[in-house]
Structure formats: structure tokens, C-alpha cells
C-alpha positions, -999 to 999 in steps of 0.1 A, spaced: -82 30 182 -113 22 162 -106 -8 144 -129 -7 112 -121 -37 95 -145 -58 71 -157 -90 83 -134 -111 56 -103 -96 73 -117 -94 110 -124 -132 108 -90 -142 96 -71 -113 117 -97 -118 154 -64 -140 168 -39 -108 162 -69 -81 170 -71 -100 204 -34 -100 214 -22 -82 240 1 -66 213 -26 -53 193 -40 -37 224 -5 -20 233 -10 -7 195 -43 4 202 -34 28 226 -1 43 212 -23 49 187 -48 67 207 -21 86 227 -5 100 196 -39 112 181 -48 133 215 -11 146 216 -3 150 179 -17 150 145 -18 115 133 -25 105 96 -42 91 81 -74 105 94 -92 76 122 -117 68 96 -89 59 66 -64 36 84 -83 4 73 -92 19 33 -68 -8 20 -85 -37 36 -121 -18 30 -115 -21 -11 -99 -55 -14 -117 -77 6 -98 -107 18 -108 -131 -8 -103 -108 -37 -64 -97 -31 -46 -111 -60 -18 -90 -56 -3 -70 -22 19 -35 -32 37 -36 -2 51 -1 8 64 13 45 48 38 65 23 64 54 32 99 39 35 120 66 20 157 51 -9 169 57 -39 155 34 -19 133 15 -23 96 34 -60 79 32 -48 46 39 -38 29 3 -1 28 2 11 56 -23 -22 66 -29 -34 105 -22 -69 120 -22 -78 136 -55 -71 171 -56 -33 161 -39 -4 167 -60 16 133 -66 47 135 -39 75 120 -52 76 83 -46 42 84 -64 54 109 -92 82 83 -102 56 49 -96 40 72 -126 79 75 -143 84 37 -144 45 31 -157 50 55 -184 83 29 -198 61 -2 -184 25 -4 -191 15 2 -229 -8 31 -230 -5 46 -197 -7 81 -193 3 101 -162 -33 111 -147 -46 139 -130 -46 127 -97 -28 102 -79 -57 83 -61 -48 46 -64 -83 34 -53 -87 16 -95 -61 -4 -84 -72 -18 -50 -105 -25 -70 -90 -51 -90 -76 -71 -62 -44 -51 -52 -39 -47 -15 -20 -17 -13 -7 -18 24 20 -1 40 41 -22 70 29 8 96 -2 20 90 1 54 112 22 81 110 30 115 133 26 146 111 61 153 99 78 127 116 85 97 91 89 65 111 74 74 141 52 47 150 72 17 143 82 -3 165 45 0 182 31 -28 171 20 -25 138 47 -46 123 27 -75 140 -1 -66 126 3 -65 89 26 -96 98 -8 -111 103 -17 -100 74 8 -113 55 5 -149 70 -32 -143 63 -24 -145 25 0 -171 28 -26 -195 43 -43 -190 10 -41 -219 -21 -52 -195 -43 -19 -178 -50 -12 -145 -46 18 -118 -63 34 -104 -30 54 -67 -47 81 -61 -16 89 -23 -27 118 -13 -6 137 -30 26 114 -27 52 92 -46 30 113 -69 16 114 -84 54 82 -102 49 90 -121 23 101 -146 55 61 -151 60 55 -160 24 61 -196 13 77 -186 -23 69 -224 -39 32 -210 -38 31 -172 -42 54 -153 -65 75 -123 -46 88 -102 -66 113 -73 -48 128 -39 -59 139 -9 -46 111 16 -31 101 43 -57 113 73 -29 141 97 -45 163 86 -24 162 50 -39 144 52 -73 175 51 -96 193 26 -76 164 0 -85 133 8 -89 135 28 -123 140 1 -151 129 -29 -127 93 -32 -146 75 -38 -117 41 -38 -127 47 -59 -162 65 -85 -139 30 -84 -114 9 -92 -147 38 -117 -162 35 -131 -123 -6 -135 -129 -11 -149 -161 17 -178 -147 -8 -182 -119 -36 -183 -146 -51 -149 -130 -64 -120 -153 -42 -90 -154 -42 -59 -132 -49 -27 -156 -23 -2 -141 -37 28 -165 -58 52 -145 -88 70 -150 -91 107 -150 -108 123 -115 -137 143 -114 -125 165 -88 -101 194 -102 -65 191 -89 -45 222 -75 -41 250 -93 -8 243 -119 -10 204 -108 -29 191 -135 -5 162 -154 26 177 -131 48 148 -120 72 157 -89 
């Protein structure tokens, strides 16, 4: 696996990315891609760590595994390429905005990449996925990895908002020491969970109530329109 990390995170990952664990990842990896398609595509798994360098993450949007469809992961949890329709734990993140963030309006896209330019790590717990197989490569190692990750942060003074969206993500709040580092949890935006609690939780208010405490500027959650044309009938379609 071709590990494409900038130096920030390389330097304060090279323990994890020199584990025997790491290499057992490595090669899954690798296995899957030669037997199966695997997304996101080689040069996308590390996008999240590409636009929020180490010593810029002020918050982390934790998610779980990447969508599993054809063109829709690129490496930013919830984030799709522009010209991808929203899927549908994306089309209600844009749901709860609209009641949240004053003046946001549901874009043409549902690329993410404003946000990660601000400081918000948006990383998924796996960072692989088989095509049409949600799930597949846990259990292989990544787990470990964006354990690291977390710890990482942790290490920080500088405090950082840790968002745990959904259960597998809400078990890394163990890593996080919670005197220094606000964590706030809901329920992951999927269909399957969204009206159970994550429509109505506020999340991103609460991120920017969570900064200002911390004496950090806001994140600006509104989104600006693509260049690129969506799909034919997509344009302002949520879901």
C-alpha cells in the first residue's frame, strides 16, 4: 500500500507506520486491490491528512468506514467528488445544517474539502472499503491506525473538538483525555440512525460553541457552490 502521508503526520505516526500491524495492513490492503475493487482510489486514502496538516486540525469529524459505491469515497469522511450526488448520510449532514448553521444552504455538490481547509480532520475509523461490501476491511488493522491518530491529537496542548458521529466512533473517545479536548457524540447521520439522534443534536453549533470555549475561531459549515456541473436532475437534490 502506498502510504502518502505528509511529513507532519508521518513524523508523529513513523512508530504505528513501522509496526508489524501496519505492515499486516499494508498488504490486506494490497491483496484486496489485485482481487477486488477497493475505494477510495490508491491515491485518495490519505486526502484527509493531505488537507489538514497535523498542526492545523482543530476539529476531527469522526465517521466509520468509506462509502462503498463506485466514485463516491475520495478519502474525507462524508465527502464525494463534485459531480456525485449526496448519498444519504450526507443528504441529512445537509438536513441538520439547514436547522443548525444560520445561512446555510444545501449546495450543489457534496465535496467537503472547505471544511478540511479550516482545520477539520474528516477521518473515517477504516479508511478502505471493498466495492459493495460495507465493513469489509475492519478488523485489518486500520483501527490501529487511526487509533494512532487519535492519540496523536491527544498528545496535543492545543485542544482540539473530537465529533464521535456514531458507535464505532464513539469508541475512541477512550484515547482522548476529555479534561483537555471537548468530545462531543451523536448518532451517525446514516438513515438508519439519523432520527434516533442525530437530527436535532446540533452538531455543528455545538463544534463552534466547543471552539470559541477553547478560544478558537469558528468553523464556517456553509459551503461554496462547485464549478463542475452535477448529474443531470442533481442540482440542490438532497437524498
Amino acid at each position: 500500500m502506498k502510504v502518502d502521508l505528509p511529513r507532519s503526520w508521518s513524523k508523529v505516526l513513523a512508530k504505528e507506520l513501522a509496526s508489524p500491524s501496519f505492515a499486516e495492513l499494508s498488504a490486506f490492503v494490497d491483496a484486496e486491490r489485485r482481487a477486488y475493487p477497493v475505494f477510495p482510489a490508491e491515491d485518495d486514502v490519505w486526502n484527509a491528512f493531505k488537507h489538514t496538516p497535523y498542526e492545523d486540525v482543530r476539529v476531527v469529524l469522526l465517521g466509520q468506514d468509506p462509502y462503498h459505491g463506485a466514485g463516491q469515497a475520495h478519502g474525507l469522511c462524508f465527502s464525494v467528488p463534485p459531480g456525485e450526488r449526496p448519498p444519504p448520510s450526507l443528504a441529512n449532514m445537509f438536513r441538520e445544517a439547514l436547522a443548525d448553521v444560520p445561512g446555510f444552504e444545501i449546495p450543489d455538490h457534496g465535496c467537503l474539502e472547505a471544511w478540511a481547509r479550516q482545520g477539520v480532520l474528516l477521518l473515517n475509523t477504516i479508511l478502505t472499503v471493498r466495492e459493495g461490501a460495507p465493513g469489509s476491511h475492519r478488523g485489518k488493522g486500520w483501527e490501529n491506525f487511526t487509533d494512532a491518530v487519535m492519540m496523536a491529537l491527544n498528545e496535543r496542548s492545543r485542544p482540539v473538538v473530537f465529533a464521535l458521529w456514531g458507535a464505532h466512533a464513539q469508541k475512541k473517545a477512550r484515547l482522548i483525555d476529555a479534561g483537555r479536548h471537548p468530545i462531543l457524540s451523536c448518532a451517525h447521520p446514516s438513515p438508519l440512525s439519523a432520527k434516533s439522534g442525530f437530527f436535532g443534536s446540533r452538531p455543528y453549533s455545538s463544534i463552534n460553541t466547543a471552539l470559541r470555549a477553547a478560544g478558537e475561531r469558528e468553523i464556517d459549515w456553509r459551503l461554496p457552490l462547485c464549478s463542475a456541473p452535477p448529474p443531470a436532475g442533481a442540482r440542490r437534490r438532497i437524498g
